[in-house]
C-alpha positions as CSV (number, residue, x, y, z in Angstrom):
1,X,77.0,58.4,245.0
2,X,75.5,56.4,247.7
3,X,73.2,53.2,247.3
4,X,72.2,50.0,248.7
5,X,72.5,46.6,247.6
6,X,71.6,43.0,249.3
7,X,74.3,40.2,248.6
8,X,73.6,38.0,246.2
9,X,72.5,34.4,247.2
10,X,70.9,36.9,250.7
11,X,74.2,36.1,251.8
12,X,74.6,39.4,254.9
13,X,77.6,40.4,256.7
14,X,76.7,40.0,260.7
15,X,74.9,43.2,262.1
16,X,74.1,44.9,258.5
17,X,70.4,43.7,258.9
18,X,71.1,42.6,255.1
19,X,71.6,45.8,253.8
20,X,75.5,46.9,252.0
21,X,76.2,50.5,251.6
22,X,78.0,50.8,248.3
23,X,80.2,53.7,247.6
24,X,81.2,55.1,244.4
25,X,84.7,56.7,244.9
26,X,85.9,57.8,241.5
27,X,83.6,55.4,239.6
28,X,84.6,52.4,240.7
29,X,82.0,51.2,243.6
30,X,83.3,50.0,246.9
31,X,81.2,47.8,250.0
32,X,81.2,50.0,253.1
33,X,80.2,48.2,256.2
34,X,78.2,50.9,257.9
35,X,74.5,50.9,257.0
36,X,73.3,53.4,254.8
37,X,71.3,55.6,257.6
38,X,75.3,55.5,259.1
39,X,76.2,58.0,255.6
40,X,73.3,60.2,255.3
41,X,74.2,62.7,258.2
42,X,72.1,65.0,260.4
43,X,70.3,67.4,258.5
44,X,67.6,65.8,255.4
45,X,66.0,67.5,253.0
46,X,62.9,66.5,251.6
47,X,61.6,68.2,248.4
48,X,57.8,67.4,247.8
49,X,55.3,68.8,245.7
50,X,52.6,66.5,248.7
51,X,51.2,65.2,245.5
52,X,49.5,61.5,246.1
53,X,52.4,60.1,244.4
54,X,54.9,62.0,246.3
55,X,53.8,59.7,249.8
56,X,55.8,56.8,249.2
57,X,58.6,59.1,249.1
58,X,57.5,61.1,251.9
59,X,57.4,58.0,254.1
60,X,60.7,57.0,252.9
61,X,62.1,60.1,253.7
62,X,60.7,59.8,257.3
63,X,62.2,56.6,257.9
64,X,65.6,57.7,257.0
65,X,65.6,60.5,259.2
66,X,64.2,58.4,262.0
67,X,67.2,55.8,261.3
68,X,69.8,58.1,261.2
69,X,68.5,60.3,263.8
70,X,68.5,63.2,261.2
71,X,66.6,66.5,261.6
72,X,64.2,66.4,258.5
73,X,63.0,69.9,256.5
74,X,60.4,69.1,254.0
75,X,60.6,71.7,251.2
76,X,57.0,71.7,249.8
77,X,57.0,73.1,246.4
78,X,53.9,74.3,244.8
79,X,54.1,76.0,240.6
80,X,54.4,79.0,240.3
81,X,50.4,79.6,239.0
82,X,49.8,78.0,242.2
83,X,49.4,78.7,245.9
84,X,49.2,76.9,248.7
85,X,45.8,76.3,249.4
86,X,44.0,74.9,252.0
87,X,44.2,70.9,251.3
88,X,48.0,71.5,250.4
89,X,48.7,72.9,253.7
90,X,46.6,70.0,255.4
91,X,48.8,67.5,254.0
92,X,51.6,69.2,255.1
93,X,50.5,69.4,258.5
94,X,49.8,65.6,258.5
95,X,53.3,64.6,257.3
96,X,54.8,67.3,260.0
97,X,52.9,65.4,262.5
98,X,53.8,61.8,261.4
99,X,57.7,62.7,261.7
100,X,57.4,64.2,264.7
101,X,55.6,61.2,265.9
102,X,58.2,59.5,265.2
103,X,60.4,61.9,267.2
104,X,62.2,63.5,264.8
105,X,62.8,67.4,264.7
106,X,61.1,68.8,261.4
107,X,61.0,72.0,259.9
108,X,58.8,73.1,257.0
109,X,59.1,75.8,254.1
110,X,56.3,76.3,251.5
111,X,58.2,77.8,247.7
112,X,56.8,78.3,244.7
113,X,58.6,78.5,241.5
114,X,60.8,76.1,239.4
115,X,61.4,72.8,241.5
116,X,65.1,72.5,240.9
117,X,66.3,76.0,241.7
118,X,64.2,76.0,244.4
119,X,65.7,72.8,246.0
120,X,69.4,73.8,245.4
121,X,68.7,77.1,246.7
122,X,67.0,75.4,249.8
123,X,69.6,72.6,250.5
124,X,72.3,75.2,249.9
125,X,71.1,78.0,252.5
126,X,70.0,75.2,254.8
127,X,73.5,73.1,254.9
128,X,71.3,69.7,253.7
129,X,73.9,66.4,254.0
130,X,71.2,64.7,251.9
131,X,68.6,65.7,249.3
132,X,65.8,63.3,249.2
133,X,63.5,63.6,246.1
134,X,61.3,61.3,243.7
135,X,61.1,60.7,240.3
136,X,58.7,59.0,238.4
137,X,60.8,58.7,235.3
138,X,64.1,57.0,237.0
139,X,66.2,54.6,235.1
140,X,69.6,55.7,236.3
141,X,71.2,58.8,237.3
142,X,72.0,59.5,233.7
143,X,68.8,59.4,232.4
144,X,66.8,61.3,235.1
145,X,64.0,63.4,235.0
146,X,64.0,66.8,234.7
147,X,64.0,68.4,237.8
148,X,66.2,65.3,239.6
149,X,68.5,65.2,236.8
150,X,69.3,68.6,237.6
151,X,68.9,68.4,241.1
152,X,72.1,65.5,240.7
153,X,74.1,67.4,238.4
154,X,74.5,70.4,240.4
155,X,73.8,69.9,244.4
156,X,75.7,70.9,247.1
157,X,75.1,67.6,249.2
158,X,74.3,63.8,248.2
159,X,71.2,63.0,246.5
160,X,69.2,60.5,246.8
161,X,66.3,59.6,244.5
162,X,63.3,57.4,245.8
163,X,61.6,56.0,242.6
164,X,58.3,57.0,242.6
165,X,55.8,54.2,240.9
166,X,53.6,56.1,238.6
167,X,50.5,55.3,239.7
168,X,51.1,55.4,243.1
């Protein structure tokens, strides 16, 4: 497990920009000096159901992939009563086109069906190094949602959860 933490007092090591990578090796967490964006690799996977409170993960998503110079494939996920319709595919069209302003290489793939299988099926077939994904309901990793709590439990690749406000 993978997070971030700012010394306390603001004290920063030079060159961190303020910003500690903490990993947990075998449950007892560790400083790494590299910068987060340094662990996340090259391939990103963003699962998103393009929902209003979904784009504060979305854009976090982005500017991971842009810091780490990560291809990004957002994994759009729509119920399984549901279709993508017209607005749903405009959204995903505009947060294709904000990446790729920002120069990174994005792919796209539209599923419908249960949100966790879909995004360990997804970040297992695609070789993900990261699963990024929201959660309204976040307190820590033991008390997830649903679908993250899953997602964290049985993953191929690290996960990392973006709390989502909820009324965002």
């Amino acid at each position: 497990m993978l997070t971030t933490k700012t010394r306390a007092g603001g004290e920063t090591r030079p060159g961190s920009g303020g910003r500690e990578a903490w990993v947990h090796e075998k449950g007892v967490p560790r400083i790494c000096p590299r910068s987060l964006a340094d662990h996340l690799g090259g391939r990103m996977l963003l699962a998103t159901d393009l929902s209003p409170t979904s784009r504060h993960v979305d854009a976090r998503a982005i500017e991971l992939a842009q810091a780490a110079g990560a291809q990004l494939l957002v994994l759009a996920i729509t119920l399984p009563e549901a279709t993508a319709d017209a607005s749903h595919r405009k959204r995903l069209a505009a947060l294709m086109r904000r990446a790729r302003r920002r120069g990174i290489h994005v792919e796209a793939e539209v599923v419908s069906g249960d949100p966790a299988d879909a995004i360990l099926r997804v970040a297992t077939s695609s070789g993900a190094d990261v699963v990024i994904i929201g959660d309204t309901q976040w307190r820590d990793w033991q008390n997830a949602g649903c679908v993250s709590g899953h997602v964290i439990r049985h993953s191929p690749c690290a996960v990392l959860i973006a709390h989502t406000p909820a009324s965002a």
